[in-house]
MDTraj code that builds the backbone (N, CA, C; nanometers):
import mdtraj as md
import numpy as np

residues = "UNK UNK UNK UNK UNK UNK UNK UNK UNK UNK UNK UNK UNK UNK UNK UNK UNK UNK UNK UNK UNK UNK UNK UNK UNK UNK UNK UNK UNK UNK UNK UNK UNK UNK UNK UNK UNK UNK UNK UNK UNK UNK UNK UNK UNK UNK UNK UNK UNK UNK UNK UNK UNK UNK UNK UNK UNK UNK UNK UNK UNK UNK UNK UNK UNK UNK UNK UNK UNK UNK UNK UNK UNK UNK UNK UNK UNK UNK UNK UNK UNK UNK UNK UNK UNK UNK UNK UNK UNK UNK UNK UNK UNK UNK UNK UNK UNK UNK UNK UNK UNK UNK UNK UNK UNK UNK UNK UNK UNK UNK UNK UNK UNK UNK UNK UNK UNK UNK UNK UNK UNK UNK UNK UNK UNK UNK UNK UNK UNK UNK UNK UNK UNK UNK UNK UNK UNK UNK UNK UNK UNK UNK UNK UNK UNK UNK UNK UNK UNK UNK UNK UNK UNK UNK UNK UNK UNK UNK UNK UNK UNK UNK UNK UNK UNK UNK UNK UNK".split()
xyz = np.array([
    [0.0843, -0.1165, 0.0000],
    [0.0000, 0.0000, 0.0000],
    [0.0887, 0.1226, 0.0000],
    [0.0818, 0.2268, -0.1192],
    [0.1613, 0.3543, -0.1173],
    [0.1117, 0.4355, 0.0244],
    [0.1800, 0.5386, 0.0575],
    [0.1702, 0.6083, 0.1031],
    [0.0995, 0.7537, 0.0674],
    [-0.0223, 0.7498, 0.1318],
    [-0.0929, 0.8972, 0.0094],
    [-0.1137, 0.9529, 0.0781],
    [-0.0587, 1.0816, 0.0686],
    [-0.0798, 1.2302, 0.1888],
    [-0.2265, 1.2413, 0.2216],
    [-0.3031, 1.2111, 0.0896],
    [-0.4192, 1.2608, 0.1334],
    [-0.5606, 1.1632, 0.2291],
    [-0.4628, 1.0518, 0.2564],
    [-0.5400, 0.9719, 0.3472],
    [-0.5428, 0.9205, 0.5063],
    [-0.5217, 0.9218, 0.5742],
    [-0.5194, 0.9017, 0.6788],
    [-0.5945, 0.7972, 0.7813],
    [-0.5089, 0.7129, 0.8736],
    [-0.5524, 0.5791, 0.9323],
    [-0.6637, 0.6221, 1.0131],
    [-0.7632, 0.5255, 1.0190],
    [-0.8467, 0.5901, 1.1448],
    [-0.9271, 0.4205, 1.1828],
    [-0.9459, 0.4165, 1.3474],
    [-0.9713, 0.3278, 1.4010],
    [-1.1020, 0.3383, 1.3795],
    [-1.1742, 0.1604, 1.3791],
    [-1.3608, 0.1639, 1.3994],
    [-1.3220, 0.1295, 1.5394],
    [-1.4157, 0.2709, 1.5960],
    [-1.4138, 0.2769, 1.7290],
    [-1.5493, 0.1817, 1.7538],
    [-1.6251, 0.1773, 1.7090],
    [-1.7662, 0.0933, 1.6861],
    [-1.9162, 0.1619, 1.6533],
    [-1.9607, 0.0738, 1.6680],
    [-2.1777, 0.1429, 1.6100],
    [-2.1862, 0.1843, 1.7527],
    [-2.3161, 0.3006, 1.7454],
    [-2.3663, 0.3175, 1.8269],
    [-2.5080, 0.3740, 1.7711],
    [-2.5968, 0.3645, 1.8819],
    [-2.7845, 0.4147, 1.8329],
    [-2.8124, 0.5022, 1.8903],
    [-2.8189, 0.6340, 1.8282],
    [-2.8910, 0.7345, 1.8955],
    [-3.0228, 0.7352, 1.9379],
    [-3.0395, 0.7260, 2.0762],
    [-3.1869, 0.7402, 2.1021],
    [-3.2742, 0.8551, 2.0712],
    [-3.1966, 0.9636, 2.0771],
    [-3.3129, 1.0609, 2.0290],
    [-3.3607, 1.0314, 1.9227],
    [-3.2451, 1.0407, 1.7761],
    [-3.2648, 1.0345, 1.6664],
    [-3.2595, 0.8674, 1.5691],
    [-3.3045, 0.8015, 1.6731],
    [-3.3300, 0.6731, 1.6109],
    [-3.2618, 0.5940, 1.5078],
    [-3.1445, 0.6459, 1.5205],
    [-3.0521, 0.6375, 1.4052],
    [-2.8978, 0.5892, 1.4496],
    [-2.8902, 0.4610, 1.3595],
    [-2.7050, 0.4236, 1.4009],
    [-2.5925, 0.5186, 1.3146],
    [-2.4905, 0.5049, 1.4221],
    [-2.4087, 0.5415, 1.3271],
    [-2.2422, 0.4172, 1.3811],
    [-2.1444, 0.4541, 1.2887],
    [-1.9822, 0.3794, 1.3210],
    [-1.9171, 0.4940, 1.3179],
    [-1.8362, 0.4679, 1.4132],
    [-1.7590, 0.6087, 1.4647],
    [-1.6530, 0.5806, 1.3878],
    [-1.5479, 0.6478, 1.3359],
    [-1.4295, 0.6146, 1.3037],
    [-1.3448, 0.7447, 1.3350],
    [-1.2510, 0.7225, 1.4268],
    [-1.1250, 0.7935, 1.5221],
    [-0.9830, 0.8117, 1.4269],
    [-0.9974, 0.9696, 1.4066],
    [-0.8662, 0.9862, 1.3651],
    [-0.7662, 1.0513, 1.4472],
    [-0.6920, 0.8956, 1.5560],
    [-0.6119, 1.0006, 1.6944],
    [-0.5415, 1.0798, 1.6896],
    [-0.4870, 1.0711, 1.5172],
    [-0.3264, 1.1990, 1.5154],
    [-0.4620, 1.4084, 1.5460],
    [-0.5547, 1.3762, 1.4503],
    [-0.6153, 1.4825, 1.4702],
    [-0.7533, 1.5047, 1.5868],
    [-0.7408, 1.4126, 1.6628],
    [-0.8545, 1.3895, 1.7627],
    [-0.9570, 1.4636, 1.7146],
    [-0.9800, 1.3438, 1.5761],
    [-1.1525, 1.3744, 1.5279],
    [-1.2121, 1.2590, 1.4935],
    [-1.3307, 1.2434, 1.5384],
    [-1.4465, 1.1372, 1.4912],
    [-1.5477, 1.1999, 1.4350],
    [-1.5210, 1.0486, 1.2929],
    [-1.6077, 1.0729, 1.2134],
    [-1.7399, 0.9897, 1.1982],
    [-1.8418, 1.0333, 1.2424],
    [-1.9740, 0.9382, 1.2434],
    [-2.0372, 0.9480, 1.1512],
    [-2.0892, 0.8292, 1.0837],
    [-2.1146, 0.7764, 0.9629],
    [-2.2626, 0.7301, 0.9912],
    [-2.3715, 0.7489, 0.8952],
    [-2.5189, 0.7159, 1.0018],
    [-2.5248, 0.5815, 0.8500],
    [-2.5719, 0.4094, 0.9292],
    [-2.5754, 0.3431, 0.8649],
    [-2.7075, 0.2925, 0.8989],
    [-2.6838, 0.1844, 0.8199],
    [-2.8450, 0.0789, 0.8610],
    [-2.8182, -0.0262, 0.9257],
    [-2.9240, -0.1141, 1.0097],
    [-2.9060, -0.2026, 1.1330],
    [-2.8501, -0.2904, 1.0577],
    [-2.8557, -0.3354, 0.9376],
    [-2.7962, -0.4478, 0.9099],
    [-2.6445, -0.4375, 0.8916],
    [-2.5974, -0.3570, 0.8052],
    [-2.4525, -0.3123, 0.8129],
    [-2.4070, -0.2676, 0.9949],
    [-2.5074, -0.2202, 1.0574],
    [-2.4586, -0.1867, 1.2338],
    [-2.4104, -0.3219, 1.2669],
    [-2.4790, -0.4809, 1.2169],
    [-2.4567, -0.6074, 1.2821],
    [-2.3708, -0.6803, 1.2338],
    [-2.3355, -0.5821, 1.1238],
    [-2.2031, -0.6591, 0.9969],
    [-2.1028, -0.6269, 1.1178],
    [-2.0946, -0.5098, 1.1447],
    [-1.9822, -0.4240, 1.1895],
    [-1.9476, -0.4997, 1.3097],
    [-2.0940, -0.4792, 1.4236],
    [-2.0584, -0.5317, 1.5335],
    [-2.0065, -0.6883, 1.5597],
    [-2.0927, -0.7504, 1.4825],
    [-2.0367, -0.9084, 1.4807],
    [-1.8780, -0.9189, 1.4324],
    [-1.8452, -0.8577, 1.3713],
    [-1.6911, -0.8805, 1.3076],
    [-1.5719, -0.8013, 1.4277],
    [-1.6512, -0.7174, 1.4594],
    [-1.5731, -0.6728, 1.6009],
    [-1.5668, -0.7584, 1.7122],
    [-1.6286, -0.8343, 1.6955],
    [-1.6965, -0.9175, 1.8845],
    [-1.5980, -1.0806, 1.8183],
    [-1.5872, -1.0359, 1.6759],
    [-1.5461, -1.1762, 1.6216],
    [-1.6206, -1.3095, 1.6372],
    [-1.7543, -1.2840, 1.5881],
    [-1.8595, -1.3814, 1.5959],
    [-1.8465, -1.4184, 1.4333],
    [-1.8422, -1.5436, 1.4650],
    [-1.8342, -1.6514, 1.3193],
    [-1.9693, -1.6761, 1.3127],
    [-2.0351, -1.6570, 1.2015],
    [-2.1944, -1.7404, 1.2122],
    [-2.1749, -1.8558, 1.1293],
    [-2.2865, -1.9480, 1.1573],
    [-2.3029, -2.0792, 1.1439],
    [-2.2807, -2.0913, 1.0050],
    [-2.3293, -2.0306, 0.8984],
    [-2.3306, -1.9874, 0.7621],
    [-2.3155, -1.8388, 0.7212],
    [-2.2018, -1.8265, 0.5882],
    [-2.1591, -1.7040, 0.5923],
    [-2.2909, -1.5849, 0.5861],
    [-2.2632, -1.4825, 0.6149],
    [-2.3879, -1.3810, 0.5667],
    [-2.2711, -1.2512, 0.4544],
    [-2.4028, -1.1575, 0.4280],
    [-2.3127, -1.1384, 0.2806],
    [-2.1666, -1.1094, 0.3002],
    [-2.1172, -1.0387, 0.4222],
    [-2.0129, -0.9481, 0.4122],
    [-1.8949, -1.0923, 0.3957],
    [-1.9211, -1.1868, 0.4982],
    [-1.8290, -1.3259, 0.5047],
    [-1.8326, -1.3857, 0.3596],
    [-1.9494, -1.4183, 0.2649],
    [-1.9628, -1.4800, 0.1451],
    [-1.8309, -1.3623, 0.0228],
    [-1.8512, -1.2330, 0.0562],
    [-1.7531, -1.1722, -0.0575],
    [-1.6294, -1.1925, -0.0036],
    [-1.6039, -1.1671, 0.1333],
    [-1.4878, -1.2280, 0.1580],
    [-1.3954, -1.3749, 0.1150],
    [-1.5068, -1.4472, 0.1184],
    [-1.4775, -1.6203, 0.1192],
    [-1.4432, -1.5772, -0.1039],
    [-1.5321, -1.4952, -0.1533],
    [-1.4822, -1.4947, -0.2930],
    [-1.3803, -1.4254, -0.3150],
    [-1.3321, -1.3525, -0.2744],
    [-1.1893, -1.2917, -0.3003],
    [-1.1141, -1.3875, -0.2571],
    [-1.0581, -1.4091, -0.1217],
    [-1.0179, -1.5165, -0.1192],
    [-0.9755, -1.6307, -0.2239],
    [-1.0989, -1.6803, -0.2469],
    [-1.1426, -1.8377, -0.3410],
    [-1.0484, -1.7673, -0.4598],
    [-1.0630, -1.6293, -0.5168],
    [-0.9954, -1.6013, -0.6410],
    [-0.8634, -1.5736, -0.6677],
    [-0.7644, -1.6146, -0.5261],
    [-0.6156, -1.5955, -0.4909],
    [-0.5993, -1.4381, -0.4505],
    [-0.7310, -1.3505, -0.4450],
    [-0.6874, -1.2515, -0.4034],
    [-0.6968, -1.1857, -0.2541],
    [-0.6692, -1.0660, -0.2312],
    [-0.7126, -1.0478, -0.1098],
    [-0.7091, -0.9005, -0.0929],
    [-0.7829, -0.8221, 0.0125],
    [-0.8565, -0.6725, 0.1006],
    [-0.6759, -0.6156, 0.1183],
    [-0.6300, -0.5173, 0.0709],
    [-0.5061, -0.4948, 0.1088],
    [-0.5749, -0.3671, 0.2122],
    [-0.6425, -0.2865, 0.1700],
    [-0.7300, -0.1765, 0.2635],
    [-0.8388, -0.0807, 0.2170],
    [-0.9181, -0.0494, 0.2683],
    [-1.0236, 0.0275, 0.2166],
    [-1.0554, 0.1941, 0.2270],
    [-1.0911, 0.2414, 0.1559],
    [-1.0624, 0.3971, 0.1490],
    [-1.1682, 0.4579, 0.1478],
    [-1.1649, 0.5459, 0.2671],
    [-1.3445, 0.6478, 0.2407],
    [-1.2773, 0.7357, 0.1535],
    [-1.3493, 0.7890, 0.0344],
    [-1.2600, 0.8253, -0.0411],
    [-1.3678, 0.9933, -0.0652],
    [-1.4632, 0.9890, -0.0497],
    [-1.5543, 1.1343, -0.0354],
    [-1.6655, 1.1512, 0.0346],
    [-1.7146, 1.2706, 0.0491],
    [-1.8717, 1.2731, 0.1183],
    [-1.9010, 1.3976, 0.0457],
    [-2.0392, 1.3548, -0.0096],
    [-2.1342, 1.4209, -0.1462],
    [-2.2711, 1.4011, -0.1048],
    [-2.2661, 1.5398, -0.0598],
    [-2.4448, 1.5505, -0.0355],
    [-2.4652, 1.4197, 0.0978],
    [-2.4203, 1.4348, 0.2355],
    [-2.4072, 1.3450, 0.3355],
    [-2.4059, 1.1769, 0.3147],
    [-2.3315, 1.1122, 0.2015],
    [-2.2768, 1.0657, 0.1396],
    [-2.1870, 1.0271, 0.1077],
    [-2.1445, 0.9168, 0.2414],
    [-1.9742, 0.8516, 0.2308],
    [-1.9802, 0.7600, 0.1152],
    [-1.8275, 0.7701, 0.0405],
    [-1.7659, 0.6956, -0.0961],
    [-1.6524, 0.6094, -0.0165],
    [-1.6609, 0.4857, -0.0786],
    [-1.5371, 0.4420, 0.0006],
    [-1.4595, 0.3147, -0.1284],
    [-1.4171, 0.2754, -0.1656],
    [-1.3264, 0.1621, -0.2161],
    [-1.2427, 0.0970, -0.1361],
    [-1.2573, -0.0503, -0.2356],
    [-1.2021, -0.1778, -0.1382],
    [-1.0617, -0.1721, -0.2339],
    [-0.9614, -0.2021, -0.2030],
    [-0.8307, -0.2288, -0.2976],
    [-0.8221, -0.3494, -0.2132],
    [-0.7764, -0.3930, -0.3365],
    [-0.7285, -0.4858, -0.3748],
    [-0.5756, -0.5310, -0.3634],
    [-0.5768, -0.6388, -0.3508],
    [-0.3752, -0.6665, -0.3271],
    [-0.2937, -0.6238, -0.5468],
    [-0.4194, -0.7169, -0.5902],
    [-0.3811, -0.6693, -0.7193],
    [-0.4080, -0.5551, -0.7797],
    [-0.4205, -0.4418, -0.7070],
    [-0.4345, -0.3067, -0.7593],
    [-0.5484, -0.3086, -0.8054],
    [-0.6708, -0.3398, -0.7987],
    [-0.7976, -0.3143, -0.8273],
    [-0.8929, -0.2722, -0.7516],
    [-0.9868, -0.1894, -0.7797],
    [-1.0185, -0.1119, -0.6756],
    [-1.1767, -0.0800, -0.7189],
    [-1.2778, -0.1485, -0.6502],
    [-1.4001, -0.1592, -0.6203],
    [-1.4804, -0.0614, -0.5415],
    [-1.5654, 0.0040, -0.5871],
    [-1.6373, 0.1294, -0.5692],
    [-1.7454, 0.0272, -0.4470],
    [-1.7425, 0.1037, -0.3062],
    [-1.8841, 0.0359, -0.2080],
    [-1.9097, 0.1026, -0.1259],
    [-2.0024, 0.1416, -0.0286],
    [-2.0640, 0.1952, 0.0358],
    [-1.9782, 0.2108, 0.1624],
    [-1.9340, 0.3240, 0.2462],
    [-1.8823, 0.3235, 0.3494],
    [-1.8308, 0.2208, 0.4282],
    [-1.9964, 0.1527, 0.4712],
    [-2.0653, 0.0743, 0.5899],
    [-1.9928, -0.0484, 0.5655],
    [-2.0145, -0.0975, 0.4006],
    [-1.9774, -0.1980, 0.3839],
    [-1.8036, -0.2012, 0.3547],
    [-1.7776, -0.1617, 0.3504],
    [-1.6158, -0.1163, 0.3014],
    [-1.5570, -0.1492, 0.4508],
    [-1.6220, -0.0835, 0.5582],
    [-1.5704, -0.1250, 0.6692],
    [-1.6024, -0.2502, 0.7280],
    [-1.6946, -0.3143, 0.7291],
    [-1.7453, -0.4216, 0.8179],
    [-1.6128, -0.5544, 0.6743],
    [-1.6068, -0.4796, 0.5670],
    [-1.5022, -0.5897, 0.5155],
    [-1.3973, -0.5705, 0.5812],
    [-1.3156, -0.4694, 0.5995],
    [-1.1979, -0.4393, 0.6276],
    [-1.1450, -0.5277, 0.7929],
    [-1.2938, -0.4499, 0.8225],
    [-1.2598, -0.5983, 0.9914],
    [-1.2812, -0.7229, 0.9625],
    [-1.3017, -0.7709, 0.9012],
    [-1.3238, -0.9383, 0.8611],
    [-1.1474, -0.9385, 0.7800],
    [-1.1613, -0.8696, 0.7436],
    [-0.9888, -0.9007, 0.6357],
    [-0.8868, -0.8810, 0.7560],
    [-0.9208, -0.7709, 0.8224],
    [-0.8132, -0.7570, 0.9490],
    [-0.7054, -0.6380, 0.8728],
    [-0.7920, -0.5416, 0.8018],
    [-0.6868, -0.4675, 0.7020],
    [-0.7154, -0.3193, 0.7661],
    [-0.6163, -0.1991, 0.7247],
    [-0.6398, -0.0608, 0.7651],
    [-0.7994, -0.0190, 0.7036],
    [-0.8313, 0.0591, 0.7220],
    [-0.9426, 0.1799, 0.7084],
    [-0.8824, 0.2905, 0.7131],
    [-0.8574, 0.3839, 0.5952],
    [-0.8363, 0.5131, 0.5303],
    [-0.8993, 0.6042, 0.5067],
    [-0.8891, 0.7075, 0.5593],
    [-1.0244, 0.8367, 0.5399],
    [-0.8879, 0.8833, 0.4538],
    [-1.0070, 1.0065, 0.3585],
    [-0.9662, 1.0827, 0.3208],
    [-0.9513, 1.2000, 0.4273],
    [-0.8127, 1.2715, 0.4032],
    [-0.8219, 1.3844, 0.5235],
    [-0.8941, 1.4983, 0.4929],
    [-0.9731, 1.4949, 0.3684],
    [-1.0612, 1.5971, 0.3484],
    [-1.2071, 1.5859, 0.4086],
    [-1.1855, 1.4349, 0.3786],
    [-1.3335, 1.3830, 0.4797],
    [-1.3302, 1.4216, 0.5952],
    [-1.2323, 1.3668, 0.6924],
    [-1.2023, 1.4115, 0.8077],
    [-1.2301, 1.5441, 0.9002],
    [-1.1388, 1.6351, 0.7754],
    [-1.1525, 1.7808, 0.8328],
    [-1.3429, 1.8330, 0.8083],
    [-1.3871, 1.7985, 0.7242],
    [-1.5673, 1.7989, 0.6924],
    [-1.6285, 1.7393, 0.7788],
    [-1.6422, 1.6157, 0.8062],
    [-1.7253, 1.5107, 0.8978],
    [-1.6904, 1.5085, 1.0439],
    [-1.5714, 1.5352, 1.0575],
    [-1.5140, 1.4711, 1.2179],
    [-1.5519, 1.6082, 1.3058],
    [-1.5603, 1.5265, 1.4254],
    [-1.6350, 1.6207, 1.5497],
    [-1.5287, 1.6126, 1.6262],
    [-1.4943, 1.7009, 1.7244],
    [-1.3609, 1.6809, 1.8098],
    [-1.3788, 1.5841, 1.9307],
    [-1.3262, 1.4899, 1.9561],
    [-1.3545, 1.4169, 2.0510],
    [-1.3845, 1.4813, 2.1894],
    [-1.3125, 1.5324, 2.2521],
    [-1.3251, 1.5964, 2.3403],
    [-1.4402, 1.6857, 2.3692],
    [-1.4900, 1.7488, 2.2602],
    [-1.6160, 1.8134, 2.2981],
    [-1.7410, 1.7256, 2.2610],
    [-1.7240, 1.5824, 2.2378],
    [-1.8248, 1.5181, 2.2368],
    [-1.8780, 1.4189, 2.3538],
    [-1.7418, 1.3906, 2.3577],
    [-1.7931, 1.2795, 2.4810],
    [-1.6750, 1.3446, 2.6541],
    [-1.7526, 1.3177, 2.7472],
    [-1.6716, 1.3179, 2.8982],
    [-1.6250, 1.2040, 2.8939],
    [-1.5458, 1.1824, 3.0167],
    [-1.5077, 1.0438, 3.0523],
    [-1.6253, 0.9811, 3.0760],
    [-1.6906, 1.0162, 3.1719],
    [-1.8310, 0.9278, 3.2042],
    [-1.8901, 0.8675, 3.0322],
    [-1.9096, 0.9508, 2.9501],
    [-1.9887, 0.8948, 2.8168],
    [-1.8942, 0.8392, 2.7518],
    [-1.7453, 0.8475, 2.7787],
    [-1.6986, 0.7080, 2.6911],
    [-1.6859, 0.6180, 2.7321],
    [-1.6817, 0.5696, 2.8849],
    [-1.6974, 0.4718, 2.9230],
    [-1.8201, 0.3837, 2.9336],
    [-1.9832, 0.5031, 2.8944],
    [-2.0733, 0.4008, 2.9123],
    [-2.0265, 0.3296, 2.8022],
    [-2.0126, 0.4337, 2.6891],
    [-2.0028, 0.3461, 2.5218],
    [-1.9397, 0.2744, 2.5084],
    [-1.7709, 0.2635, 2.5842],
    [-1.7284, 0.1460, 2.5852],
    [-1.7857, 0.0215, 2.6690],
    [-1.8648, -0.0178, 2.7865],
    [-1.9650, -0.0527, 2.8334],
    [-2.0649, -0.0917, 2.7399],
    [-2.1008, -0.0394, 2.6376],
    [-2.2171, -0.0743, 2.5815],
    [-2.1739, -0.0904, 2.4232],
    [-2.0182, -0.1189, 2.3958],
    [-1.9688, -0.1815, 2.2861],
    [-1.9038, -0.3317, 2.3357],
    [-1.9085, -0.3512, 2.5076],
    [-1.8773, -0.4802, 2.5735],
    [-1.9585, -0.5586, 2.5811],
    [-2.0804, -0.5344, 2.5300],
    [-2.2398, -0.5801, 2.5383],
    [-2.3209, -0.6131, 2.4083],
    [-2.2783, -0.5323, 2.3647],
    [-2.4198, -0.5030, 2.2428],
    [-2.3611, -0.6578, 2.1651],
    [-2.4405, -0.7086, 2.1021],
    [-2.4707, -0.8212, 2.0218],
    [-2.5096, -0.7858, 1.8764],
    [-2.5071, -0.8422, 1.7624],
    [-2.5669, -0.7823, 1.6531],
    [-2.7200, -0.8086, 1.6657],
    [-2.7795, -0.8783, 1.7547],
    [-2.9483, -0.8936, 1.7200],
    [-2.9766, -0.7734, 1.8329],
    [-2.9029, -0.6775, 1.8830],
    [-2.9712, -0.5619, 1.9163],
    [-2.9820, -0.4426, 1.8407],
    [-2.9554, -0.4796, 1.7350],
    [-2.9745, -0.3675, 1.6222],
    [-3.1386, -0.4400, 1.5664],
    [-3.1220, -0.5490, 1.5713],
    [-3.2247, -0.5967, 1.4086],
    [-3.3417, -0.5838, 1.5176],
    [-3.3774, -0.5736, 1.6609],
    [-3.4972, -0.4921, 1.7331],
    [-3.4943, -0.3513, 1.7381],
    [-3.3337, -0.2627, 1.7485],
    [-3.3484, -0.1410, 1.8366],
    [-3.3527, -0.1831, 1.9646],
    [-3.3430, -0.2494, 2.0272],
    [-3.3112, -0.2513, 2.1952],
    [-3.1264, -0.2427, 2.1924],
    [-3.1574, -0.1862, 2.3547],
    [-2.9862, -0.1429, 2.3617],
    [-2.9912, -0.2003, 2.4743],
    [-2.8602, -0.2950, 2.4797],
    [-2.8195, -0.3539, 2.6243],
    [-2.8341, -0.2664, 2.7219],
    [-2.8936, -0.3004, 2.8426],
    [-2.8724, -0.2151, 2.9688],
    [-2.7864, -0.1067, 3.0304],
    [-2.7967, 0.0264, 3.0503],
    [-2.7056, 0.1064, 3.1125],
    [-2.6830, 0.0055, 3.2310],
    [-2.5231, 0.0558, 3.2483],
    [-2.4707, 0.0146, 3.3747],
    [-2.5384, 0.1249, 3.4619],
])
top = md.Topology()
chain = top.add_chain()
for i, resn in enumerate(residues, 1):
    res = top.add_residue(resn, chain, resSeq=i)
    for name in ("N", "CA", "C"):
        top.add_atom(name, md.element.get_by_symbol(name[0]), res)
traj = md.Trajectory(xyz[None], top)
């Protein structure tokens, strides 16, 4: 993987559900500039994400495991994935490829591959400086610890109701 000024590493810190606004999003942490960028997805991509974080194998693949298992099968493999714009609240992201090929996909899904491959996640730093909220003025200690608390918990079938594991 080159080195491209204009991208930058950033951790999936994980999903979370806003109760007011009924709506998930995946945080993704860029620590050199202490900014998170929240991405608003759908429950099913929220359970892609979370299951591949918790490292839950299901019994039979579901889609994100089945494209995996085909790259793979085709000698290839996820070298890393790139949010590559945001258009009209509208993350762009591409999967590359080890053989230099590079597949146009949806944020959500770009990431929930990248944790199954075990590969980086790349923002654009233009995204970054647009989308990201400063950490510090978002969360106290108290609110990152519930969230970490309630990323020690959550299951993917608490998305496909909307119930949220118990506050501590």
């Amino acid at each position: 993987m080159g080195e491209d000024p204009d991208l930058v590493a950033v951790e999936v810190v994980g999903v979370r559900q806003h109760l007011s606004a009924d709506e998930i999003v995946v945080l993704l942490l860029d620590a050199d500039s202490e900014l998170l960028v929240p991405i608003v997805i759908g429950p099913t991509e929220a359970s892609a994400i979370a299951s591949a974080q918790a490292g839950i194998v299901p019994p039979r693949p579901m889609t994100h495991d089945l494209l995996r298992d085909v790259i793979v099968a085709t000698g290839d493999r996820l070298d890393h994935v790139e949010i590559t714009r945001l258009d009209d609240g509208i993350f762009y992201a591409d999967l590359v490829l080890r053989r230099a090929r590079r597949v146009d996909s949806r944020a959500s899904d770009a990431i929930a591959m990248a944790l199954r491959f075990g590969v980086p996640v790349l923002c654009s730093a233009e995204v970054v400086a647009v989308a990201g909220i400063e950490v510090h003025t978002v969360t106290s200690e108290a609110d990152l610890e519930r969230f970490r608390t309630f990323l020690d918990r959550v299951t993917p079938e608490d998305f496909e109701t909307g119930a949220e594991p118990d506050e501590p």
